[in-house]
PAZAPA-4460 file (N, C-alpha, C; in steps of 0.05 Angstrom, whole numbers, plus 32768, in hexadecimal, padded with zeros to 4 digits):
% residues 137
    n_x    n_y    n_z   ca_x   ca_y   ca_z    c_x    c_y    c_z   seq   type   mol
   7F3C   8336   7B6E   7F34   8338   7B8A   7F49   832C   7B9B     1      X     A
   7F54   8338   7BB1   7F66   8331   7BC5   7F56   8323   7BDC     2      X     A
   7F6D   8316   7BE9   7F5F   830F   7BFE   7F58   831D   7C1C     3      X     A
   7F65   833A   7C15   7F5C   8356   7C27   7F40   8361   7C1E     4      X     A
   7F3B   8360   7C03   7F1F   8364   7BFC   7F06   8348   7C03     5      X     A
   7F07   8336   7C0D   7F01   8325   7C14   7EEC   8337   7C2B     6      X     A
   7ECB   8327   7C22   7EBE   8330   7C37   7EB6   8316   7C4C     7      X     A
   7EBC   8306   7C46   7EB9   82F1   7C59   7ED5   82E1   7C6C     8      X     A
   7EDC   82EA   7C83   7EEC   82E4   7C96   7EF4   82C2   7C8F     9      X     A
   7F0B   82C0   7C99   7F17   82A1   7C9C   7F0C   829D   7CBB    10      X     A
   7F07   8278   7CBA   7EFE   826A   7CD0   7F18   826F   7CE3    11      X     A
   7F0D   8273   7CFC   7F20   8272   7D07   7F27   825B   7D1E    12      X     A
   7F3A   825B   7D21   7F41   8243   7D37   7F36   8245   7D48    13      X     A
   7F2A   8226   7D54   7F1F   8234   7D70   7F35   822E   7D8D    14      X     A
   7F25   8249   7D9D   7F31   8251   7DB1   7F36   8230   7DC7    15      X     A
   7F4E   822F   7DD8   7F4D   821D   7DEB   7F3A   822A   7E02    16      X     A
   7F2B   8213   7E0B   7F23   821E   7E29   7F37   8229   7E3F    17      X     A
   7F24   823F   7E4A   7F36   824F   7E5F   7F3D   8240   7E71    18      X     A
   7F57   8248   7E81   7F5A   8241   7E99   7F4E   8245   7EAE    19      X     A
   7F4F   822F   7EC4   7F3F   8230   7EE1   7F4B   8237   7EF1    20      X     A
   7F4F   8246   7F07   7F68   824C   7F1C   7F54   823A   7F2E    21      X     A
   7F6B   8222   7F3B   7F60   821B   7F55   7F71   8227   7F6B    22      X     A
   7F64   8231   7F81   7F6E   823A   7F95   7F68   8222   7FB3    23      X     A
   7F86   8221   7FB9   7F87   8215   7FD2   7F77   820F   7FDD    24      X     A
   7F6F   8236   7FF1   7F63   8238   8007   7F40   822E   8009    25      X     A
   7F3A   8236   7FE1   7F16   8227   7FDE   7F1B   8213   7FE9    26      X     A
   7F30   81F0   7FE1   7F27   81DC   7FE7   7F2A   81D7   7FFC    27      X     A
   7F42   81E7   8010   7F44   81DB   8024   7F26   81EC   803B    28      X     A
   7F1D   81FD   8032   7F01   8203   8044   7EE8   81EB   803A    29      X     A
   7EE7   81DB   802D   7ED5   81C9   8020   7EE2   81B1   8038    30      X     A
   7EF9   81A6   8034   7F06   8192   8047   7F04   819C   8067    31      X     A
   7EFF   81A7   8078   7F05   81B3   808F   7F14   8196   80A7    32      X     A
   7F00   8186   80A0   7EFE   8166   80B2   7F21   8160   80A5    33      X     A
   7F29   815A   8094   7F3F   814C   808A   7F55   815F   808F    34      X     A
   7F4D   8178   8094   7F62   8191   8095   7F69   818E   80AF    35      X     A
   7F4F   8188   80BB   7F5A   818E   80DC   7F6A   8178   80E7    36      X     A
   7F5B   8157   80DD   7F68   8144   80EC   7F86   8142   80D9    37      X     A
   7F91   814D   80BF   7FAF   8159   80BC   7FC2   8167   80CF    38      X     A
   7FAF   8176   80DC   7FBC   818A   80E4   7FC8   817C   8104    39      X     A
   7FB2   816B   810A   7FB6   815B   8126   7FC6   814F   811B    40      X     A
   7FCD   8145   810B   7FDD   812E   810C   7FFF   8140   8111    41      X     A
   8001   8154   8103   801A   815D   80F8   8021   816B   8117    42      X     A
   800F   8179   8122   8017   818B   8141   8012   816D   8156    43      X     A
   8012   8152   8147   8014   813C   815F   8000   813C   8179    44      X     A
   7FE1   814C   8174   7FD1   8147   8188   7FCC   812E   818B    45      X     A
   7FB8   8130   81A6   7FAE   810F   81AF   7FA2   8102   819F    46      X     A
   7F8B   8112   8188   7F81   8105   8177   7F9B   80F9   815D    47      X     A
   7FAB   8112   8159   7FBC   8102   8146   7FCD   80E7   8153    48      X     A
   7FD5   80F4   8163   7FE6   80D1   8174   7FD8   80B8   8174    49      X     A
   7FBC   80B9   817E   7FB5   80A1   8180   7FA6   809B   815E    50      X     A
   7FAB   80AD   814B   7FAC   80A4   8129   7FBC   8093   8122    51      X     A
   7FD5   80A0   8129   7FF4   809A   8123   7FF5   8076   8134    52      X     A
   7FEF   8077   814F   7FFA   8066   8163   7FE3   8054   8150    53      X     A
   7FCB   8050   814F   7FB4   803E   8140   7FC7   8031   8126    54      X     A
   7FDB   8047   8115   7FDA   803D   80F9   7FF3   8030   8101    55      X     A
   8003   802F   8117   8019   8025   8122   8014   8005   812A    56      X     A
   8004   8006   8138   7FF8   7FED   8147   7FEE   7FDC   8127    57      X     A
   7FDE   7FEA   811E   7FDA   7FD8   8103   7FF1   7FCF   80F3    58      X     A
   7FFC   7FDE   80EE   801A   7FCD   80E2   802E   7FBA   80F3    59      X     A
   8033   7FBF   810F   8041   7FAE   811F   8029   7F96   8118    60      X     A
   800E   7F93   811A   8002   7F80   8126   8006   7F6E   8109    61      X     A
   8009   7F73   80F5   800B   7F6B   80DF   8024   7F65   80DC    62      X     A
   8043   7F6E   80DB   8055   7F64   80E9   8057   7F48   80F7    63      X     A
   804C   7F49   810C   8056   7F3C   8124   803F   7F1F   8110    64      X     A
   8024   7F1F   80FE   8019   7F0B   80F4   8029   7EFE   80DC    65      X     A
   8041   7F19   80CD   8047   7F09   80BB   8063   7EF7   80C4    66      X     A
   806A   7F05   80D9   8088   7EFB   80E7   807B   7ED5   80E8    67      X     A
   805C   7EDE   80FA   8059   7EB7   8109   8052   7EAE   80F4    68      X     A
   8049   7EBB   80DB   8046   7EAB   80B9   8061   7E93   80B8    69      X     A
   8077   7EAD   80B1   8095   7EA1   80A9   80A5   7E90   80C5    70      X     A
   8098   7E91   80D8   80A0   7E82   80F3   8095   7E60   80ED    71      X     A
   807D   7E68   80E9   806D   7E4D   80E3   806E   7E3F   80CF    72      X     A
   8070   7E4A   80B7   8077   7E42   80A5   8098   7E36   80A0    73      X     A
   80A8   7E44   80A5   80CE   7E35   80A1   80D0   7E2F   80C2    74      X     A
   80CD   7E34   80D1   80C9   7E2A   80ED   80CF   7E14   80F0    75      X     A
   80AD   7E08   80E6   80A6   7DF0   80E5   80A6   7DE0   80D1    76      X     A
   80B7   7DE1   80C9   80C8   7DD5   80B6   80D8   7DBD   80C6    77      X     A
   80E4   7DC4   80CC   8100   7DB2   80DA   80E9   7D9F   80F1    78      X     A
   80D6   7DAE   80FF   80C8   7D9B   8111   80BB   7D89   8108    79      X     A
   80B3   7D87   80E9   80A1   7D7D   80E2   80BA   7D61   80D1    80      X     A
   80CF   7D6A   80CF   80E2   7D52   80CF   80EC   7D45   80DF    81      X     A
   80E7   7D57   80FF   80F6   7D4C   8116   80E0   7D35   8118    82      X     A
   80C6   7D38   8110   80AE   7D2E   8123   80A1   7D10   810E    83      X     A
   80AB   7D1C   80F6   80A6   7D03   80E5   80C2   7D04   80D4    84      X     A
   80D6   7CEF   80D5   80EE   7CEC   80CE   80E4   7CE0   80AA    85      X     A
   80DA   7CD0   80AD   80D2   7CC6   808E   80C7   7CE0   8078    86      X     A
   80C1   7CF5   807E   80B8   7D0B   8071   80D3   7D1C   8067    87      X     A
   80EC   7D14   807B   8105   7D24   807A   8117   7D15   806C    88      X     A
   810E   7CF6   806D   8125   7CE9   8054   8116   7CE1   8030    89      X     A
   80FF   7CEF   802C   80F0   7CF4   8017   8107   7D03   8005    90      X     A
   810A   7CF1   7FE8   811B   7D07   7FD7   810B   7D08   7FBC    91      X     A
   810B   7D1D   7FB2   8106   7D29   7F98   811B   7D34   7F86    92      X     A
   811C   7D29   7F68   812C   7D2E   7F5C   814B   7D28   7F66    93      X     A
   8149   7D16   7F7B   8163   7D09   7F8B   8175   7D21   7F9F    94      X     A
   8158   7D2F   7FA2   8163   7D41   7FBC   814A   7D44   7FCF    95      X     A
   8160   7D3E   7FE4   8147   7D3A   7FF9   8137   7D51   8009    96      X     A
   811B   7D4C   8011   810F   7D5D   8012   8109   7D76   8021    97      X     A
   8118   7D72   802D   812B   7D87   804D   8136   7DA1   803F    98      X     A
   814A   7D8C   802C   8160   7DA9   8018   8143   7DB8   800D    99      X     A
   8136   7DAC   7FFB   8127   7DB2   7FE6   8117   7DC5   7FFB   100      X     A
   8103   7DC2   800C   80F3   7DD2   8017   8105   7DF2   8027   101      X     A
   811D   7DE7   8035   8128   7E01   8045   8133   7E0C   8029   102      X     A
   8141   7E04   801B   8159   7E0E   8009   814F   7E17   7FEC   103      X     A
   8133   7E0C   7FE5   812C   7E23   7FD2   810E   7E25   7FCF   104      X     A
   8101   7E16   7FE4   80DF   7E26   7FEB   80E0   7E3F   7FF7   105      X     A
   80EF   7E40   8008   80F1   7E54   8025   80F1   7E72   800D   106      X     A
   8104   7E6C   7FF4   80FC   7E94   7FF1   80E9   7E9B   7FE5   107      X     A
   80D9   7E82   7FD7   80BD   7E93   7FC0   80AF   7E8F   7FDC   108      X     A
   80A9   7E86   7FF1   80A2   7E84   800A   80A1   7EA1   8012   109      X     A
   80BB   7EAB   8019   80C6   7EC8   801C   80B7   7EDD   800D   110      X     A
   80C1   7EDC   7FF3   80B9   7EF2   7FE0   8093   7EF7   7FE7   111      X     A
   808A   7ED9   7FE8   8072   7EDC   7FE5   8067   7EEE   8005   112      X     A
   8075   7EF0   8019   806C   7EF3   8038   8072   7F07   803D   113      X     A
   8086   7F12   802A   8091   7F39   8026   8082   7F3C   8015   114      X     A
   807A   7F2E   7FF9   8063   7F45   7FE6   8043   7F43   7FF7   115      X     A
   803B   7F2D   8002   8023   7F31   8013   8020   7F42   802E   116      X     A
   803D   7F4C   803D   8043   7F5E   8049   8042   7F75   8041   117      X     A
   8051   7F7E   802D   804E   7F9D   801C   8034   7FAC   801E   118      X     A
   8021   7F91   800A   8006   7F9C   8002   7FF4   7F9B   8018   119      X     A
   7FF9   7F90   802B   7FEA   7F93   8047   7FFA   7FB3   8052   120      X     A
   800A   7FAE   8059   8015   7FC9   8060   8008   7FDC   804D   121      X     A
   8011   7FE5   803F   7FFE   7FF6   8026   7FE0   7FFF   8032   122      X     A
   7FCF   7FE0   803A   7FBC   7FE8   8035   7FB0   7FF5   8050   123      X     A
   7FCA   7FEF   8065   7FBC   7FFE   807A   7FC5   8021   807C   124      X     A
   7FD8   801D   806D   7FE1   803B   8066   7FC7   804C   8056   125      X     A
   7FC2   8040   8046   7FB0   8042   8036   7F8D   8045   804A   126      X     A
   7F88   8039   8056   7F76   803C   8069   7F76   8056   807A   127      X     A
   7F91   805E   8084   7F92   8071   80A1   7F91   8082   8089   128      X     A
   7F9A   8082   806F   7F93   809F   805B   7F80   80AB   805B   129      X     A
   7F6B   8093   8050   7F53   8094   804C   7F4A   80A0   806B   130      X     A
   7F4A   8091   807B   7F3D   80A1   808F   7F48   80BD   80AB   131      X     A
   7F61   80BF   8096   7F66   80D9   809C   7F53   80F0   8089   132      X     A
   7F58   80E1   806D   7F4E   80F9   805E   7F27   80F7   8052   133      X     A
   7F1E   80EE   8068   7F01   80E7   805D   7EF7   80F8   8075   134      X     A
   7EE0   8106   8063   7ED2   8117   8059   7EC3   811B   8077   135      X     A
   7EBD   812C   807B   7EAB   812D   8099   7E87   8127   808D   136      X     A
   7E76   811D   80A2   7E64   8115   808E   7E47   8122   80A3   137      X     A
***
């Protein structure tokens, strides 16, 4: 007996699931609210401007808080030696505490007031997203 005389068929592999076609135009008629205030934003109507001018103002205002962060912080530095002299002839490790604070606090100071800047920035980017692209209710 061959295996052409064979009355019982081999298992066969199974099939992958079919493909889905997603089309554009379905999701964007489901979104209409997020489509439209896109659309304001991009042809620069009043509603988009005052989006744009809102997510503007939120980042300057954030700005201008981390600028008086790093103002206040290395600023007042030097006043706070002008104002108490015994705090400015303090030495550690036989360097005094003036060098030590301006000359190598000031950049993990830095780094830390640009990475807490970023992720604020981010998150207001992240905000005007969200409420560009949320849902009409």
């Amino acid at each position: 007996m061959t295996a052409a005389d064979d009355p019982v068929p081999a298992p066969r592999a199974p099939q992958p699931p079919g493909r889905a076609r997603i089309v554009l135009a379905e999701v964007s008629r489901r979104d209409s609210r997020a489509e439209r205030t896109r659309v304001e934003l991009a042809q620069q109507t009043r509603v988009g401007e005052a989006l744009v001018r809102g997510l503007v103002r939120a980042q300057l205002a954030l700005a201008l808080r981390m600028s008086l962060v790093v103002l206040i912080g290395l600023g007042g530095l030097p006043w706070l030696f002008a104002i108490a002299p015994a705090v400015g002839r303090v030495t550690v490790f036989g360097v005094n505490l003036p060098w030590l604070l301006l000359g190598l606090a000031s950049f993990p100071f830095l780094i830390a007031v640009g990475w807490a800047y970023v992720r604020l920035a981010e998150r207001n980017e992240q905000d005007f997203t969200d409420l560009v692209q949320r849902p009409e209710r």
